[in-house]
C-alpha atoms as an extended CHARMM CRD file, in Angstrom:
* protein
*
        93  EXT
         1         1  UNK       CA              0.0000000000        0.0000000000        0.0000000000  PROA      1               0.0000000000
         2         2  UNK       CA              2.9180000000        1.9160000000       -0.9510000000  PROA      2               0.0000000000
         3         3  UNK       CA              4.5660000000        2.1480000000        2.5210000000  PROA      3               0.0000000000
         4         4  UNK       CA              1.2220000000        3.3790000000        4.0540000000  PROA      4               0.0000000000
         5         5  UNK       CA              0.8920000000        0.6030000000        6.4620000000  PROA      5               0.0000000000
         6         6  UNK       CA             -2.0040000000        1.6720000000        8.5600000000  PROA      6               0.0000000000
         7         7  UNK       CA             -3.9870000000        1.4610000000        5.2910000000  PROA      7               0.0000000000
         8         8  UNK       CA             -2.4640000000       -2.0910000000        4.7870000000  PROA      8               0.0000000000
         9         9  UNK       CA             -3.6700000000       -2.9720000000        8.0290000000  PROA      9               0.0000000000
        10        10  UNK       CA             -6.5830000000       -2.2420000000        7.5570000000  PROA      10              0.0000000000
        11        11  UNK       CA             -7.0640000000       -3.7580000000        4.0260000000  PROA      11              0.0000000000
        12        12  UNK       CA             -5.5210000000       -7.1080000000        5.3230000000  PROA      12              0.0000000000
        13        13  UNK       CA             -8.4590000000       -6.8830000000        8.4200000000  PROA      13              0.0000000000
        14        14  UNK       CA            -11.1890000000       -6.4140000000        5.5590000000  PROA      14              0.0000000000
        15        15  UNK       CA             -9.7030000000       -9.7820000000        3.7440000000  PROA      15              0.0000000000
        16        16  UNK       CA             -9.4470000000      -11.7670000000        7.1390000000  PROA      16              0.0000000000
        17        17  UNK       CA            -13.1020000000      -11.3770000000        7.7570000000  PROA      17              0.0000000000
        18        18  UNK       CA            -13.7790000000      -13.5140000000        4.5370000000  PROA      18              0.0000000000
        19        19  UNK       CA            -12.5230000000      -16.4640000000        6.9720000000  PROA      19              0.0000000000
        20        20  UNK       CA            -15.2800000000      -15.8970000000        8.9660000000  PROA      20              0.0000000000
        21        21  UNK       CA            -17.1940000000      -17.2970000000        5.4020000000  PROA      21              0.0000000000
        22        22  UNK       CA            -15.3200000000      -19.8310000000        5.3210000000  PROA      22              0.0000000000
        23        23  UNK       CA            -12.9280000000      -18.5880000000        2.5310000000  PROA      23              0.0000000000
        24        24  UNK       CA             -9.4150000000      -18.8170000000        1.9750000000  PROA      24              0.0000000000
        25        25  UNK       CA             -7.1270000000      -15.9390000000        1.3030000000  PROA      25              0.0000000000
        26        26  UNK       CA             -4.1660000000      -15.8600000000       -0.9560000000  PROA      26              0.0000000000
        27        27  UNK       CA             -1.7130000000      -13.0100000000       -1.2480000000  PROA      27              0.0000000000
        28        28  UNK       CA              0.8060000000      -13.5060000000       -3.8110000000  PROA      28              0.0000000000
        29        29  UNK       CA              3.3220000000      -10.9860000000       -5.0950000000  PROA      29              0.0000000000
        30        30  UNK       CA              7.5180000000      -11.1710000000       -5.0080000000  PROA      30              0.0000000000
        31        31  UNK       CA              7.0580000000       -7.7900000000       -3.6450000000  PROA      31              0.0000000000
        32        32  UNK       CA              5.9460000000       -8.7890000000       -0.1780000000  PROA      32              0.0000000000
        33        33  UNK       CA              9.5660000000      -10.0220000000        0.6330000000  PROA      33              0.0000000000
        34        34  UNK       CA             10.9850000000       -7.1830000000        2.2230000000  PROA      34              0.0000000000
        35        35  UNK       CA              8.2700000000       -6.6550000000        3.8750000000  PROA      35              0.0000000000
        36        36  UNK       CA              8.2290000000       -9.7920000000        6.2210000000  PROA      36              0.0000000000
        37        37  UNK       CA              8.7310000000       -7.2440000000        9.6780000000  PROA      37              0.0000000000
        38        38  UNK       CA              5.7110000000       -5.3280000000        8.7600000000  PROA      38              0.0000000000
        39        39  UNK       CA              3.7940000000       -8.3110000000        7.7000000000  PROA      39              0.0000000000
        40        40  UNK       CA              3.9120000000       -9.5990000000       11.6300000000  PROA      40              0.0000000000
        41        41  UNK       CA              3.1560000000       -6.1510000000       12.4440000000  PROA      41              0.0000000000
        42        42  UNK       CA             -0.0390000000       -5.6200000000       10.0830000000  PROA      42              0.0000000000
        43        43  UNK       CA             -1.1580000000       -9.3690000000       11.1780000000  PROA      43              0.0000000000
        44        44  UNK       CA             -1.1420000000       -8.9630000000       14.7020000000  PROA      44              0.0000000000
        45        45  UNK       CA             -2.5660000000      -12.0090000000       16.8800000000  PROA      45              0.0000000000
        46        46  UNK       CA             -4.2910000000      -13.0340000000       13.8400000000  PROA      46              0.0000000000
        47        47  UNK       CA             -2.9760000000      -16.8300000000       13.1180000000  PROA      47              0.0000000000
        48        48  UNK       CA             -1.8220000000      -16.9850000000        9.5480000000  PROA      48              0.0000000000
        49        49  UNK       CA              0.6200000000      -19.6630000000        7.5760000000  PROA      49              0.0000000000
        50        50  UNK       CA              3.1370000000      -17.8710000000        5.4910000000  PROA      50              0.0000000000
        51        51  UNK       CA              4.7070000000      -20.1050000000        2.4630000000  PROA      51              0.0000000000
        52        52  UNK       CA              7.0190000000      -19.2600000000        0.2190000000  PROA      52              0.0000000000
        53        53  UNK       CA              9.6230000000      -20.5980000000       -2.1240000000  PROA      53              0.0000000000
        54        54  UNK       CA             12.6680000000      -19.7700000000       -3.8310000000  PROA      54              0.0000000000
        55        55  UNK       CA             13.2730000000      -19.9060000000       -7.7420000000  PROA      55              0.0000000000
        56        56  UNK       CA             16.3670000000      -21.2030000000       -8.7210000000  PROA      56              0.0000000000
        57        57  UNK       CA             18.6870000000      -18.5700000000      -10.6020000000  PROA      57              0.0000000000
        58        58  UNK       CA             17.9040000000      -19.5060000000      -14.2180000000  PROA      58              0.0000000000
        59        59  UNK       CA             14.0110000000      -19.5980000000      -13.2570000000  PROA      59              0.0000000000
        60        60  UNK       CA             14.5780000000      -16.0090000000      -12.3500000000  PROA      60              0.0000000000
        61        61  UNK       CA             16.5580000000      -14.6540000000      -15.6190000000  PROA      61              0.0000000000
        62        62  UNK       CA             13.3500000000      -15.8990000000      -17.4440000000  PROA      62              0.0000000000
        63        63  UNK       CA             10.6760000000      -14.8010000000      -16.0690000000  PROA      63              0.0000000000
        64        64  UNK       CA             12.6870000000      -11.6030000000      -15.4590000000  PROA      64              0.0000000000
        65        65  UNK       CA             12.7380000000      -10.9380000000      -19.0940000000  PROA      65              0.0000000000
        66        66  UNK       CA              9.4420000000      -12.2440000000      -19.7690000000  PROA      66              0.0000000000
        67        67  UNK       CA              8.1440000000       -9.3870000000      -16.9830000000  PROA      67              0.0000000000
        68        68  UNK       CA             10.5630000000       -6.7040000000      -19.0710000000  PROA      68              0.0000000000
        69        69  UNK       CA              8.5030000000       -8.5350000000      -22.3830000000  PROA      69              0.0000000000
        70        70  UNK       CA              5.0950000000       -8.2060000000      -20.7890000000  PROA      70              0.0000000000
        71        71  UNK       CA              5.2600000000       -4.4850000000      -18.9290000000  PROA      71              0.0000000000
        72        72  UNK       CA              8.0050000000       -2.8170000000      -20.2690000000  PROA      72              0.0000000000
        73        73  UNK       CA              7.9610000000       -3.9680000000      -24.1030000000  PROA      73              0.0000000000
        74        74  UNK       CA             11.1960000000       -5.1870000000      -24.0890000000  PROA      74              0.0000000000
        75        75  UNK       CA             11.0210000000       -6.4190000000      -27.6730000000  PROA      75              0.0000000000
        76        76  UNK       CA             15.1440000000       -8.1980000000      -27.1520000000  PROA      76              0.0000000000
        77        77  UNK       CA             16.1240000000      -11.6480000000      -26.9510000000  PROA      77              0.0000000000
        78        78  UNK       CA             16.4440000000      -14.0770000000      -24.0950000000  PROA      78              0.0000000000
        79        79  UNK       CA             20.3840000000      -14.3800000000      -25.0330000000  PROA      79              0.0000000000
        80        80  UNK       CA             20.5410000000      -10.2990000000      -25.6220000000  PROA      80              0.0000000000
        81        81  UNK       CA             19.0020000000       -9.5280000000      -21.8670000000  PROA      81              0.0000000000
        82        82  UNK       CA             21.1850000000      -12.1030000000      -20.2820000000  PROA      82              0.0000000000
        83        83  UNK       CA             24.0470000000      -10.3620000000      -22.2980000000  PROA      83              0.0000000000
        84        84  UNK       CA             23.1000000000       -7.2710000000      -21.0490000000  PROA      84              0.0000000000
        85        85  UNK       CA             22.6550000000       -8.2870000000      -17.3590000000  PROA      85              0.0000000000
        86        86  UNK       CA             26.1510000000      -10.1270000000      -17.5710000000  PROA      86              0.0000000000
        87        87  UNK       CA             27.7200000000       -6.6720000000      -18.7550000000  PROA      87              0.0000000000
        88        88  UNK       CA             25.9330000000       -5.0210000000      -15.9670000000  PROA      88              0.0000000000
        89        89  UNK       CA             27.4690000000       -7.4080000000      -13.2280000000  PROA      89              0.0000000000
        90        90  UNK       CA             30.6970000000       -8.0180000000      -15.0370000000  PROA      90              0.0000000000
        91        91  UNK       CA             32.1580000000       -5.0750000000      -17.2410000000  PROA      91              0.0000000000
        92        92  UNK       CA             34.2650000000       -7.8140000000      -19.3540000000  PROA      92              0.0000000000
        93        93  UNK       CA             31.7750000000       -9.0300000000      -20.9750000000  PROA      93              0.0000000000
């Protein structure tokens, strides 16, 4: 809720009353990672299960590029945006 996390609180209350109809919520986004502090915060004594996984390096060049492809236009190869990122990290290249 871009760093407004009184207003995050409050939307995450909103969802947790759709348990009380027997529903269950999913939150999904890579951008909740560094948020994990404020996540305990905004949950409170509410009992939730966190679970997450980590892609392997290669899974994360791809869809990398295939986020560039889809929001950004990116209209370059798989081999030119690894070339690119390798340059970026490693100036010999």
């Amino acid at each position: 809720m871009n760093d407004d996390f009184s207003q995050a609180k409050d939307v995450f209350d909103g969802y947790i009353d759709l348990k009380k109809r027997n529903m269950v919520l999913l939150l999904s986004s890579v951008s909740f990672r560094p948020f994990a502090e404020q996540f305990r915060t905004i949950a409170g004594n509410k009992m939730v299960r966190v679970i997450s996984f980590i892609r392997g390096t290669l899974q994360v060049i791809v869809s990398s590029c295939n986020q560039l492809v889809k929001r950004h236009f990116f209209e370059g190869t798989l081999d030119a945006y690894c070339r690119n990122m390798l340059k970026t990290i490693c100036p010999c290249f």
